[in-house]
N, C-alpha and C positions, 0 to 999 in steps of 0.2 A: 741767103736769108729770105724768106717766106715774106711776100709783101703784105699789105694790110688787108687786101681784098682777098687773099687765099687762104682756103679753109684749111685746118690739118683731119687728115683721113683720121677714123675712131679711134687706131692703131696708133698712132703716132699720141693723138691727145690723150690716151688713155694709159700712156705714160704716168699722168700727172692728175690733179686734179681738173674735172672734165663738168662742162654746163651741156645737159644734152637737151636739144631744144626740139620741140613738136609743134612744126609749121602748120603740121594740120590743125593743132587745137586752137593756134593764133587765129589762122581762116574760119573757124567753125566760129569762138569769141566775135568777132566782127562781124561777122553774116549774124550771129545773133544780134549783135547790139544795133546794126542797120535795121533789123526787124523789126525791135522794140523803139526803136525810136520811130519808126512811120516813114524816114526818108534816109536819101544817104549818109553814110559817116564815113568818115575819114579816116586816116590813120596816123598816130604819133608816134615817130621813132627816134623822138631825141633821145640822148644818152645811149649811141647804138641799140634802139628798142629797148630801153629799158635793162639791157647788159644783154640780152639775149642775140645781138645782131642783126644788126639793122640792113646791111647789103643781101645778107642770108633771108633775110625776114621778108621782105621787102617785095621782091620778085613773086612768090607766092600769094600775097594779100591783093598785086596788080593782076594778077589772072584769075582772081576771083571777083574782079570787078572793080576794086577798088581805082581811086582816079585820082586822091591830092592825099600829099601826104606833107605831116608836119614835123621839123626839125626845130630846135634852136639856134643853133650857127652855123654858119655859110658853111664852115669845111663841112662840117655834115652831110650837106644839100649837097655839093661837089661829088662826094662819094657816092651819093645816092643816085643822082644825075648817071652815072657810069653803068647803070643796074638796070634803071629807069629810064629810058630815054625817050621816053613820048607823055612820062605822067604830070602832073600838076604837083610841086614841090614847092613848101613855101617855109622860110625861116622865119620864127618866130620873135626873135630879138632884134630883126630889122635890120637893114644895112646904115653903114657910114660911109662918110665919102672914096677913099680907095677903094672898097670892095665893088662898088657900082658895077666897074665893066665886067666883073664874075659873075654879078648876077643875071648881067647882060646877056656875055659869051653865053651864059649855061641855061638858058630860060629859066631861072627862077623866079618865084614869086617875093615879094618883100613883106613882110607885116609892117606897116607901120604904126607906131605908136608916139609919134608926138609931131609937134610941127615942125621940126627941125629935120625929122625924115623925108617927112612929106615932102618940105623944100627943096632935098636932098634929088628928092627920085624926081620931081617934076623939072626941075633946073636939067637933070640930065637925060631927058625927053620920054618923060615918066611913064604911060604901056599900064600894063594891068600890076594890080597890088592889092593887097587885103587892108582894113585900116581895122587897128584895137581902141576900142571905147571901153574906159576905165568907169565899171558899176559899183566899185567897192574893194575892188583887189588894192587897190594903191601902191602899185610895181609900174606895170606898163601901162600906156594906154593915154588916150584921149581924155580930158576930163569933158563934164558936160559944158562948161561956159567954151572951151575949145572947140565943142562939136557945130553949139548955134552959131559961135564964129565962123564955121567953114560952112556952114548952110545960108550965112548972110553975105558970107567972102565969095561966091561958085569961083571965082580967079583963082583961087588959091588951089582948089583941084585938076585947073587945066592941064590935059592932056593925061592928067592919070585916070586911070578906069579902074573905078574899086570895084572889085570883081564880089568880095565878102566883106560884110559888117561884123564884126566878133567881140567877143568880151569872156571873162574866164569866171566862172562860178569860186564864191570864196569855200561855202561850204554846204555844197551838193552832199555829200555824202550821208549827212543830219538833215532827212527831209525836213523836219519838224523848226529847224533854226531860222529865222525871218528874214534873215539875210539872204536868202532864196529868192523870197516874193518880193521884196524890193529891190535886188541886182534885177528883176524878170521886169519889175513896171518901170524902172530907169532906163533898159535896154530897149522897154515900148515907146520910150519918151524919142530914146535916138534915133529909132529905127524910124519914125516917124517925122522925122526930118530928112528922110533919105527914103521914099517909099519903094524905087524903082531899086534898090542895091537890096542885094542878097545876105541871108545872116546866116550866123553860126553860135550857136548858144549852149550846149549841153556838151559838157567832159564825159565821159565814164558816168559818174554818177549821177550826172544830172538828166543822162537816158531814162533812168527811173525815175524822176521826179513826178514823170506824167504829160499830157498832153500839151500842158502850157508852155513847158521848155523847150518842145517842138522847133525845129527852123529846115532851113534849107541844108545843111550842111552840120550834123553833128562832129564833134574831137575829140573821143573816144583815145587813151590811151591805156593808164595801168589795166584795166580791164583785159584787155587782147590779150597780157600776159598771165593772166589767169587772176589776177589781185581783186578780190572780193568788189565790188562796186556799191555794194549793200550793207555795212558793218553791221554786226546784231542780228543776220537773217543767214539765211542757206546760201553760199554762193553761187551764181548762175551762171559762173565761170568756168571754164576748164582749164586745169592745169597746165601749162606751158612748160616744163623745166624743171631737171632735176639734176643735183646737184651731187657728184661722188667724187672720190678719193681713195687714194690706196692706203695701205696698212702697211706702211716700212719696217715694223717692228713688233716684235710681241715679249712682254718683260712679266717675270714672275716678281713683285717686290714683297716682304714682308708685314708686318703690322707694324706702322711708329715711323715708316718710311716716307720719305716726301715727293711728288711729282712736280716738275717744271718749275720756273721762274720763283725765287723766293719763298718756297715752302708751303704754298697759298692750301694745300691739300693733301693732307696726311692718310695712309691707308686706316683703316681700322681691323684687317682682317686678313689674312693673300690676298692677293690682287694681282688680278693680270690685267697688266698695261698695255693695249693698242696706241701706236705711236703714228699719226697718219699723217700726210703728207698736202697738208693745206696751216696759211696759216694769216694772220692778219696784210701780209704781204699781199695776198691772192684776193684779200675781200672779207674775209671771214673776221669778224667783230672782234677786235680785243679786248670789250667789253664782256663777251660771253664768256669769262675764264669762272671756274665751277659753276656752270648754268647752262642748262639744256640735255641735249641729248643729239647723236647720230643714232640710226638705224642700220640693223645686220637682218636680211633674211627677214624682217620680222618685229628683232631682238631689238631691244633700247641698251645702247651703251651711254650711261653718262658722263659729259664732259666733266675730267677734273684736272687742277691745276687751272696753268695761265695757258692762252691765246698767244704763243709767241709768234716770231716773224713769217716762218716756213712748216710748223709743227703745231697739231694740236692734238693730245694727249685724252683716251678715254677707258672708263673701267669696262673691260671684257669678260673679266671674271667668270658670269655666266650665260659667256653666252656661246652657241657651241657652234663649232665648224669655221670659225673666223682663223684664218692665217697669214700671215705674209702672204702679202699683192691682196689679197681678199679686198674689195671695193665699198666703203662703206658710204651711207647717201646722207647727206648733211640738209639736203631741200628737196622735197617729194616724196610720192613713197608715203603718206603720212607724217612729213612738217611741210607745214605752209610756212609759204613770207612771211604771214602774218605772226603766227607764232614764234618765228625767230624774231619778229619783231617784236612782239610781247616782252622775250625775253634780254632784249641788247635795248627796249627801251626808247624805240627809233619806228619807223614805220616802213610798210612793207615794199615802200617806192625806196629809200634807200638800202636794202636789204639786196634788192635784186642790182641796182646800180653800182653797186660796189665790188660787185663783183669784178677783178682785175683781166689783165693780158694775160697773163701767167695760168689762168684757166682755160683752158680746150674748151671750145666750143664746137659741139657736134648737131648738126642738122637732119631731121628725117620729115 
């Protein structure tokens, strides 16, 4: 059995349906957004980089300079650690009390986000750590009456060394939303109780915001994977990933006849049926049953019928030189995340995240 760190050759995943991932376009993405932001950034590869592979990913963006990089939970950090072994890793969801001596063993960094962390890591001989201040998000985080607490308490930080101040923009993406400028002067209010500690302020879209969301340390993630940072403008991104499948089948039906699951889509004319070999199991929406389209060569075949478990079903009719094994491409190529997300309803971070094990992941 193939352990979790090993890749399969293009041959083997190409079996199945296959996520081909282009390390170069993640490293080109980040060296831009380092650029446009003024200062360093970071990288985020929770949710195995956003589906794309985070132990694959990872290695690449460290040789191009990169220095800390950010997960949500420890096992993630662990894996990465094995990749990584001199970088700056920090989990974002914070540790509790068992985990401590992993984060120990493995130099990791801890976010912490309440006092009950804090407690946590200082009681057990607390080292460097980032702390989260809560500007509006209302998930993790420090509030402000906890922040002046700990600038009135200095006891309460002894022996931790907060290496970064941070906070998560609610919604960078809508320059124009106010919740912008007031997460920015909240974040002024903190930072300002703490002038000697280091901050971190701007995701992905808050690199565009402009000079004001500026800090020592940006957290740059959907972006690296090519996901727009700018909605309503031209992407500045590069595509990271695409997305194919095989052709198991090819079916001549009649007019009056029904494809897939409950009848949901009836021919109106011949119809040649591509029967391909992804299906909600793998990632792919079972929401998208008659909506959308895959790509041949070119051609648009649109999806009809349902999104069953292992299978999803589309009209070839005309489109020419498709056969059995023939690879057709479900993301890139001309469909973005986004517009699969348009059409399942959902947005383009969970599009790429869904993507299951059961798809080959290939790295160039």
């Amino acid at each position: 059995m193939r352990t979790s760190s090993e890749r399969p050759t293009h041959a083997e995943a190409g079996l199945g349906a296959v996520l081909d991932v282009d390390t170069a376009a993640i490293v080109a993405n980040w060296r831009e957004l380092a650029r446009r932001h003024g200062a360093p950034a970071a990288a985020v590869l929770k949710a195995d980089a956003y589906g794309h592979g985070a132990c694959a990913v990872a290695p690449s963006l460290a040789r191009a300079g990169c220095e800390t990089f950010f997960v949500a939970h420890l096992g993630e950090a662990l894996a990465l650690r094995a990749v990584l072994p001199a970088a700056r890793i920090a989990v974002l969801n914070g540790p509790n009390g068992p985990q401590i001596p992993s984060y120990r063993a493995a130099g990791i960094v801890p976010v912490l986000s309440s006092p009950g962390q804090l407690a946590l890591w200082r009681e057990a001989g607390g080292g460097a750590a980032f702390l989260h201040a809560d500007t509006g998000m209302n998930r993790l985080g420090f509030g402000e009456a906890e922040m002046a607490h700990l600038a009135a308490e200095p006891a309460l930080l002894a022996r931790v060394e907060v290496a970064l101040l941070m906070t998560h923009l609610v919604a960078s993406e809508e320059p124009a939303d106010p919740a912008n400028a007031l997460q920015r002067e909240r974040f002024a209010r903190l930072r300002a109780l703490f002038p000697a500690w280091k901050t971190s302020l701007a995701n992905s879209s808050g690199i565009f915001l402009g000079a004001d969301f500026a800090s020592d340390l940006a957290r740059p993630g959907a972006a690296l994977y090519g996901i727009n940072p700018t909605p309503g403008h031209a992407n500045p991104m590069r595509p990271a990933a695409t997305l194919t499948a095989p052709v198991l089948q090819l079916r001549e039906i009649r007019p009056g006849e029904s494809v897939g699951y409950n009848a949901t889509w009836r021919a109106e004319r011949p119809t040649r049926i591509a029967t391909v070999g992804i299906g909600y199991a793998d990632g792919w929406p079972r929401v998208l049953g008659n909506t959308g389209h895959a790509l041949f060569d070119g051609h648009v075949l649109p999806l009809v019928g349902r999104v069953s478990m292992d299978l999803t079903t589309y009209d070839a009719t005309d489109v020419r030189g498709l056969a059995e094994g023939s690879r057709v491409t479900l993301l890139g190529e001309g469909v973005a995340a986004e517009t699969i997300a348009l059409w399942a309803g959902t947005n383009a971070y969970e599009v790429l995240t869904r993507i299951g094990p059961r798809v080959g992941r290939c790295h160039r």
